[in-house]
Structure formats: structure tokens, C-alpha cells
N, C-alpha and C positions, 0 to 999 in steps of 0.2 A: 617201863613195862616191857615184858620181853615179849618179842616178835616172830612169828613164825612165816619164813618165804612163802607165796602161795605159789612160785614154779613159773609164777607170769611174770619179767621183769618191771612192765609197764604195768601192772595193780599194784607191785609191791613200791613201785615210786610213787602212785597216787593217796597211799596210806602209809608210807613212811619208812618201808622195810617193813609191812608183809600184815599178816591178822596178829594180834595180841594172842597171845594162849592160854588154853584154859578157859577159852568163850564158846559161846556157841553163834554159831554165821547163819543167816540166810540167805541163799543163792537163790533166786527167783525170777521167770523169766517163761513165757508161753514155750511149749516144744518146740528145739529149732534151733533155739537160740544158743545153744553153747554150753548151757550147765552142768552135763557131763565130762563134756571136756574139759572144764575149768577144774572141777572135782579130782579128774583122775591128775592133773596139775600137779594140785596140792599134796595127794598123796604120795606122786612120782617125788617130790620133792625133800619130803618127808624121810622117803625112802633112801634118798641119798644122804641124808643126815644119819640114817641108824635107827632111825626111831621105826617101834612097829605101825602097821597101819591099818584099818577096815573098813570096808567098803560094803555095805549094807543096799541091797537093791530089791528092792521092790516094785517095779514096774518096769525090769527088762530082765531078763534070763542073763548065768554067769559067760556062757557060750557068746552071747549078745555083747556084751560089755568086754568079752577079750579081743571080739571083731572091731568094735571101738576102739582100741588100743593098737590093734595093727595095724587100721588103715592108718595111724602117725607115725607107725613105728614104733610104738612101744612093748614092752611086757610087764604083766602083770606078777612076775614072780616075786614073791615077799611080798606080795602087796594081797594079806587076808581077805575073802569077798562071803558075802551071805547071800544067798539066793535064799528066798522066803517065797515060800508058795500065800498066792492071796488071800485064796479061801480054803482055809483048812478042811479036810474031809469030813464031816460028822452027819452019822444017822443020826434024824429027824427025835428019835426020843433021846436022846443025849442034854438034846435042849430044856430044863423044865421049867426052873423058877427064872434066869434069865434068858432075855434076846438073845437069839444065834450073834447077832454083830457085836453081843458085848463078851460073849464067850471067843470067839475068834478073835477080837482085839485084845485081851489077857492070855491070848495064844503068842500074839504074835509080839508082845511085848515082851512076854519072860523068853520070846526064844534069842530077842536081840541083843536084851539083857548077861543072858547066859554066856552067847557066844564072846560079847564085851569082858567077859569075865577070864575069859580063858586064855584071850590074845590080850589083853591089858592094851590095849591100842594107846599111843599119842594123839592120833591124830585119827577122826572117824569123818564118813560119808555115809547120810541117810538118804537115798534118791527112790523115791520122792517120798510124800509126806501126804499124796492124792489117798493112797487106801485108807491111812492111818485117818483120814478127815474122813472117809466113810463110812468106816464102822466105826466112831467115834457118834455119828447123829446128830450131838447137835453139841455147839459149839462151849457150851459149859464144860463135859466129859474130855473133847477134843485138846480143849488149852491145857485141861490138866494133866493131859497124859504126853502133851508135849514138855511140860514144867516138871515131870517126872522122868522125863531123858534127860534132860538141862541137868534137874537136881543127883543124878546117876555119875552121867559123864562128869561135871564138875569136881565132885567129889574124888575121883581118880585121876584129876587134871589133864582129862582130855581135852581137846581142842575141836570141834564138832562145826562139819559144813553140811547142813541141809537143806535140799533140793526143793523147790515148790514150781511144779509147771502151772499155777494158777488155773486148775481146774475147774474149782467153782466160782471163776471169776477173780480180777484183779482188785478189788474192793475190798478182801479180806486184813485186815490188818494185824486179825490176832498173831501173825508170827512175829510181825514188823513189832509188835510191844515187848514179848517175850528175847526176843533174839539181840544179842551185843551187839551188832554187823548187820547189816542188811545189806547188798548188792543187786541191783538189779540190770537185768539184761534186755535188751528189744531185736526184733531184728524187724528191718524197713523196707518192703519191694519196694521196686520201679517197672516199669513199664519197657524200659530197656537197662539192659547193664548189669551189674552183680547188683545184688542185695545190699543195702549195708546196718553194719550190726553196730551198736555203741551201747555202753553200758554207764553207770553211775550209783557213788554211793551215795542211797538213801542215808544211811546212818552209821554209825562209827563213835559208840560210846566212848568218852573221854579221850579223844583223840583230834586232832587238825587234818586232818584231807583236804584233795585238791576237787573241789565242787563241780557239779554241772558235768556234762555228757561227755564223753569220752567216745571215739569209733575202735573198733577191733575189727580185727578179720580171724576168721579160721581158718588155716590151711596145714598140710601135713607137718606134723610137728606142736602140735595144738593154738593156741588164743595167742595173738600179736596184739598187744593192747598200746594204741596213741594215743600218750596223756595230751593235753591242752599247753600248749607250750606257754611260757612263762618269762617275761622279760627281766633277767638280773644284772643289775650293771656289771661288768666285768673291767678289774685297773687292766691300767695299759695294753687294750682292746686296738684303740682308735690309732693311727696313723697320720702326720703331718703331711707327707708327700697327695698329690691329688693322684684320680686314677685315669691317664693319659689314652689315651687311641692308638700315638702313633701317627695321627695328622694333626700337623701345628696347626691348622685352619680352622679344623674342628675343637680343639683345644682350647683356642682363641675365642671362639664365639661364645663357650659355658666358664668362659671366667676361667682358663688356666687347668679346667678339669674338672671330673665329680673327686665327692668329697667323702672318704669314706665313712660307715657309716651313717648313709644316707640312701633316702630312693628316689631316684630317678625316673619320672616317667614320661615317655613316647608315646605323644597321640595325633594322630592323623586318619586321613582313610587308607583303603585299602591299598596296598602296591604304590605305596609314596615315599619309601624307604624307611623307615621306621625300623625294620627287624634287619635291617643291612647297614644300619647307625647304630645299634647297641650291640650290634654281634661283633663290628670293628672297635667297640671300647673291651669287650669278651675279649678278641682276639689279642687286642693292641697290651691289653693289663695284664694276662696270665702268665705264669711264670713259675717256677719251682715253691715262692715264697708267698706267691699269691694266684691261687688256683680260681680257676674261672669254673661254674656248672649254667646250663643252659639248659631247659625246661621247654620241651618243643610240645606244643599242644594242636599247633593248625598243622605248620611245615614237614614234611619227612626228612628224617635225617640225614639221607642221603643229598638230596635236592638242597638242604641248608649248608652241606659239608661244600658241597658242588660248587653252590652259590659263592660261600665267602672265599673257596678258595681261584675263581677267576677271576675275585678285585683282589689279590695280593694279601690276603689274610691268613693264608697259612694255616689252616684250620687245621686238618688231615695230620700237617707236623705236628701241629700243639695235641690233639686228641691222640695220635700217637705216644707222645711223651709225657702224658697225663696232666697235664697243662690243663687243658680242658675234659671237663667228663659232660658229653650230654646224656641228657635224659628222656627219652621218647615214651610220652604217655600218652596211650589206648584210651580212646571214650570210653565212658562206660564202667572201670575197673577201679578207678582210686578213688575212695571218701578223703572229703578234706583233713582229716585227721591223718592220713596214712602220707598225702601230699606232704605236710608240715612234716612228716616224721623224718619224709627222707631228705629233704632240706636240709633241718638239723641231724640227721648222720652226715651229709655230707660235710656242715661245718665241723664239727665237732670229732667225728675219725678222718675224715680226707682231709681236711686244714681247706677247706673252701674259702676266699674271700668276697667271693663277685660272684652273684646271684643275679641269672637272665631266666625271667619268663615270659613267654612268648607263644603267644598272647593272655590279656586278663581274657576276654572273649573266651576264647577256645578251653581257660581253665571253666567257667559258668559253663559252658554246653558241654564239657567231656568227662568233668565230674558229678555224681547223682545233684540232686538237689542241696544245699546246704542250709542250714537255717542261719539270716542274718552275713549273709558273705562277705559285706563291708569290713564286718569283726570280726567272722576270719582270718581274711586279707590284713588286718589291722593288727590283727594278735602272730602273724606271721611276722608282718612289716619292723613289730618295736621286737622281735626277737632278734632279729636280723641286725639291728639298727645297734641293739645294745651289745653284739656279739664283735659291733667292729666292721661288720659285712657290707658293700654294697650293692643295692638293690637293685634289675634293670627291669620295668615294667614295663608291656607293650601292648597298648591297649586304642582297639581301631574304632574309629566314627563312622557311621554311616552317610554314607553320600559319596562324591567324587568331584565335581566343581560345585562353589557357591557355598550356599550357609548348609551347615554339618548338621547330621541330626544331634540331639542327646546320646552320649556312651549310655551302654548298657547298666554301668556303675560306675560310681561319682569318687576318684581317691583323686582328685585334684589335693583337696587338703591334708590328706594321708603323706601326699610327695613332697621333698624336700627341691626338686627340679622337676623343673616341665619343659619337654622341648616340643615344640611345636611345629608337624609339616602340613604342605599344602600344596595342594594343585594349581596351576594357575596355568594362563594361555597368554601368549605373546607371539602374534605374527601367526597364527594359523599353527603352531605349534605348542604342545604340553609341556609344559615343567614342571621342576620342585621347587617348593620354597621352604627353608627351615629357620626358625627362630627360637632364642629362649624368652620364657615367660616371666619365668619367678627361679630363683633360687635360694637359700633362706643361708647360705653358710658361706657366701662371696659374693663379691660383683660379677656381672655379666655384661654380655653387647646385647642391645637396645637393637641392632640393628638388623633386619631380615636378609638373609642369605639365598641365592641360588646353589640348590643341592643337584650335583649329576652325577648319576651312578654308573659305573662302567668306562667304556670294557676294561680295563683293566685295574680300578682304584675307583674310589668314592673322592670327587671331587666337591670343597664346598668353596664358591666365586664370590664376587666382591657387594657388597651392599648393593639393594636394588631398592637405590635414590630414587633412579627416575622414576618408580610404580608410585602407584596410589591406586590402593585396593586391592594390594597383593591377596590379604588374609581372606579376603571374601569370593576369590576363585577368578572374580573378573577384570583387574586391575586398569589403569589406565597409563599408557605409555608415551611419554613425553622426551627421551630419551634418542639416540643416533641408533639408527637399524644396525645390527650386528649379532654374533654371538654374546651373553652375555659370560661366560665361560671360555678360554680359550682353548681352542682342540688342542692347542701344542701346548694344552699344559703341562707341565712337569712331573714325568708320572712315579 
């Protein structure tokens, strides 16, 4: 079946290379949402193809809809438009044996008709279909004079997108029966932050589409649409070598390294090292053939730059030399779909391997609400996974000594590795303790480590034998008073 671009890359991937031709679409969707701008899409696209195009408007003026086009930058030249006035002028005795609305709607049929006749259009846009469902009255008259555009344009092997801002409610189905396509649009407030918009197809006769809600944005340039990303194995993705730090210590205690291909996650409380331990696997693994991105959701990127580069991590070099690209995201501004998208740009055109975000936290509170975030997280996770990538997740507890609240969200069994930090007291003094949990793709050490950070290097010390009760904040020490860490260690 042949296929026509709709000018959106990410709808024309969700239906397979674009609308079939020769149908008729419903675009549908309360005011607001977009369906103008999708429309002028299509026909911009159209246009570059050669084919002719017309643009039939009924509920905005032609002056209206060229303002539309400018504020993305476009022009509408070569691209045919109808302005149709609503309600055609007639004295009152004009009207005799029929309703004025059914005299006005064979007005304004044969005027759209006529023009269709004269521009031989490919590709047509009726926006909207509010008046036509008014002086139609009542929904017998209305279907058939929609089934009488269908049977028109078909016949000429046009390709027809029409508009419905669900005027008299969203319950109407008569177009969704009549229409090959159906597309629908929402768009979602919040209380703080951008809006966000997602769309989906209802229907898509004789065709495979990728289901279920999809987010877009509108910004200058028209509709950014992110499909749902999709996990497909990819041959010789994966990697044999592990993905090193750069401290043997650290290395040593997760079994020799992460494994690519895998996610890793970092849970502890706050200010326990957690985002200063997966930044030094960032730092330690990036490289020309294996690029590092880091996803900064709490920390500012400056203060992160700051941070790794006074323990000997080099950051400032590596983001310099494209080693590392971060990513500083604004509350408020990314739907999860838009998150995922630039993820995968960055695997996919930067050659990314190693994927830091930081924190899961910070992505829950800085992006709108998400339906289901687990599955998000999870439909990010196995695209990643199968891409070859490895993943660093950093995701904080509530509390600071003793027993830890519940995280905010549960991807213990999402991860392939868990490392685990902790606060703990010894001698009237704070420390760290780090350990691995689980790892599912090697052995690891069993054994809890003293983690110290600074000044100059992340230091991790020698099993801490002597505790009992490390993990529970208040341990008990049976051990020779001393440091457990040597200051003249080896920096």
C-alpha cells in the first residue's frame, strides 16, 4: 500500500512510513492541541513532493492560518487555501420549502466541491467539520454528507486529513466509523511546568501501528512526535571487556566491573557518595569509542563539573573532548517521552555507550506526572540493555543513620547490580560504607567496604571485619582504635 509522509518523522514511524493514500484521516483533538499544525505538516510535505495541495478552513480566516505558518516559519505558497464564509448571506424569503441550514449546507458543499475540482488536489485539509455537524442537525443528514466528501475525494484519489475539535463532545463516533485513520490528540495541564501533549492512534485500517500514547511537543518548526521506544536485539551490540572506573579497589569489590549492557543501580541516602561513585565509572569508561551522557536532574552542572574534577576525574577534559556530553534538565519541561527520545538520539547519532542518571528522584519530581513510571523506566531500561548500553541509576533513600525509608520506586529487580551505601558512626565520627548486593552477570565481594571521598580521589579501604551492624547505621566495634582508611594512602 502506498504511503504518504505526514511531514512528522515520529507519526510517520508510528504507522510505518506515513498515511496510506487515497483515504480519508481523522485528526481529532479539543482546541489546542495541535491539529492545525499537524495538517499544515502534511500538506508542507506534500508540497515538497510536487503534488498539489488544499487547505479548506472553516473555523479560522485565510490571513489566520498564514499567521500559523509564520510563527514556525513557514509559507504557504503553492499550498491552495479556502476560506468559506459560515453563514452564507440570504434574505429571509430566499428560504421557502427548505431550512436555511439545509440551504446553507448545499451552499457550502458545492462551493468545496467546486474548488476541489479546479486545483485537482493530492492531498486535501478540511478544518474543521464543527459547522458542517451544524447545519447538518441531526446526525442521519451529517454522516451522509460526510460519506459524500469521502465518496468525491476518493474517486479523484485524493488523500483527505479532517479536522474535528470535538465540539459537541468527544462521544461522537460517527467520524471514527466512516474515517480509514483516526489520530487522536490530548493536551494535559499541570499545576506547574509545560503542558504536555501525547497523542495515539485510535485506528489505522489494514495496517500494524505502534499502540498506546505517544507525548509530542509543539515548538517553532511544528509537532516533535516521541514514539514509545521498543526494545530490538541488535548482533554484536554487547561487549566482553567490563566497564572499569579507573580504581582497582573499586573494580575489585563489583566483580572486576559493570557489564555492559546492564543497569546498575546506586542506592543510598543523601550525600553518601552514590553520584561521586557512578560519575567516577562515567569518568573512568568514556573515551572516543565509548562515550559516556549524564543526566543531571538534582545537581547543577557546574557544581557536578566542580565536584568530579577535585577527586582527579577529569571531567572538564573529557566534556571538553566530547568524551562526556551532559545533560542539564529543567523541572517542569520534559515529558517522559521526550526524556527517552533524547537518550536514544544520543545512542544512536553520538554513539553513547554509558548512560548516568542522576537521580531516579529528581527524574519523578522534574518531569510532569507519568502514567505507570516503573514502565517507563523499564521500557527505557530494556532499550538500553539491548542497545549494548550501560546504565547508571541513582536513586536516594530517605533517612541518614539507621533503618532507611522505602525509595520512592522499586527497580531493585529492573537492575542487573545494586551497590549499596551507608552511613555509619564509629568513635564520634561519620562514614561511608559501600557494598554490592546482587549482581546477575558475575561474581562479586560479599564484603562491606569503607568508602572516603576526597580531597583529592575516592578512596574505597579494606573490609570492615571488625563491625557488626554496619548496614543498620549503628554498628558495633570490636576492632583496634585507629583510622580505618589510611590518610597516606596512595593517591
Amino acid at each position: 500500500m502506498e504511503q504518504a509522509s505526514t511531514g512528522i518523522a515520529g507519526l510517520d514511524e508510528l504507522t510505518g512510513g506515513g498515511f496510506p493514500t487515497r483515504r480519508l484521516y481523522l485528526i481529532e483533538g479539543v482546541p489546542g492541541t495541535g491539529k492545525t499544525t499537524l495538517a499544515l505538516q502534511f500538506l508542507l510535505a506534500a508540497k515538497a513532493r510536487g503534488e498539489r495541495t488544499l487547505y479548506v478552513t472553516l473555523s479560522e480566516t485565510a490571513e489566520e492560518l498564514a499567521s500559523v505558518a509564520e510563527s514556525h516559519g513557514w509559507s504557504l505558497d503553492g499550498i491552495e487555501t479556502q476560506q468559506l464564509d459560515a453563514a452564507p448571506k440570504r434574505v429571509a424569503e430566499e428560504y421557502t420549502l427548505y431550512h436555511p441550514a439545509e440551504v446553507e449546507l448545499a451552499d457550502l458543499t458545492k462551493t468545496v466541491l467546486q474548488r476541489a475540482d479546479r486545483v485537482g488536489p493530492a492531498c486535501v485539509v478540511i478544518d474543521s467539520l464543527s459547522e458542517l455537524r451544524l447545519l447538518a442537525r441531526d446526525p442521519l443528514r451529517y454522516r451522509r454528507q460526510v460519506l459524500g466528501l469521502k465518496e468525491f475525494f476518493a474517486s479523484r484519489g485524493a488523500t483527505v486529513l479532517i479536522l474535528d475539535d470535538h465540539a459537541m463532545g468527544a462521544d461522537d463516533l460517527q467520524l471514527r466509523s466512516i474515517a480509514h485513520g483516526v489520530v487522536s490528540l490530548e493536551h494535559l495541564p499541570f499545576e506547574f511546568g509545560r503542558a504536555r501533549r501525547r497523542l495515539r492512534i485510535v485506528k489505522m485500517r489494514g495496517m500494524q501501528v505502534i499502540e498506546g500514547f505517544h507525548d509530542f511537543v509543539i515548538r517553532r518548526g511544528g509537532l516533535t512526535v516521541f514514539p514509545q521506544l521498543i526494545a530490538e536485539t541488535q548482533a554484536g551490540a554487547h561487549r566482553d571487556e567490563p566497564i572499569r572506573s579507573g580504581l582497582p579497589e573499586l573494580d575489585a569489590l563489583i566483580g572486576g566491573g559493570l557489564s555492559w549492557g546492564t543497569t546498575t543501580l546506586f542506592v543510598g541516602p543523601a550525600g553518601v557518595g552514590k553520584s561521586t561513585v557512578a560519575a567516577q565509572y562515567l569518568c573512568g569508561a568514556a573515551n572516543p569509542g565509548s562515550k559516556a551522557a549524564i543526566f543531571l536532574f538534582d545537581e547543577r552542572l557546574k557544581t557536578f563539573v566542580a565536584r568530579c574534577d577535585a577527586l582527579g576525574m577529569r571531567a572538564t577534559e573529557r566534556i571538553e573532548s566530547g568524551h562526556i556530553i551532559p545533560q542539564q534538565i529543567d523541572p517542569g519541561v520534559t515529558s517522559p517521552g521526550e526524556f527517552a527520545h533524547r537518550v536514544r538520539r544520543l545512542v544512536d547519532e553520538e554513539g553513547v555507550r554509558l548512560i548516568g542518571i542522576d537521580t531516579l528522584n529528581g527524574y519523578l519530581n522534574a518531569i510532569p506526572p507519568a502514567d505507570a513510571p516503573i514502565v517507563r523506566m523499564h521500557e527505557l531500561i530494556s532499550f538500553l540493555n539491548e542497545c549494548g548500553v550501560g546504565t547508571l541509576i541513582v536513586l536516594a533513600q530517605h533517612g541518614t543513620i539507621g533503618a532507611m525509608m522505602p525509595t520512592p520506586v522499586d527497580l531493585s529487580y529492573l537492575a542487573d547490580a545494586i551497590v549499596l551505601f551507608r552511613f555509619f558512626e564509629q568513635r564520634g565520627q561519620i562514614c561511608r560504607a559501600i557494598s554490592v548486593v546482587k549482581k546477575r552477570t558475575s561474581g562479586h565481594e560479599t564484603a562491606i567496604r569503607e568508602l572516603r571521598i576526597g580531597p583529592t580521589r575516592v578512596h574505597v579501604g579494606q573490609s570492615l571485619s571488625a563491625f557488626h551492624g554496619v548496614l543498620t547505621g549503628v554498628p558495633h566495634y570490636t576492632g583496634q582504635p585507629g583510622p580505618l582508611v589510611r590518610d597516606d594512602a596512595r593517591e
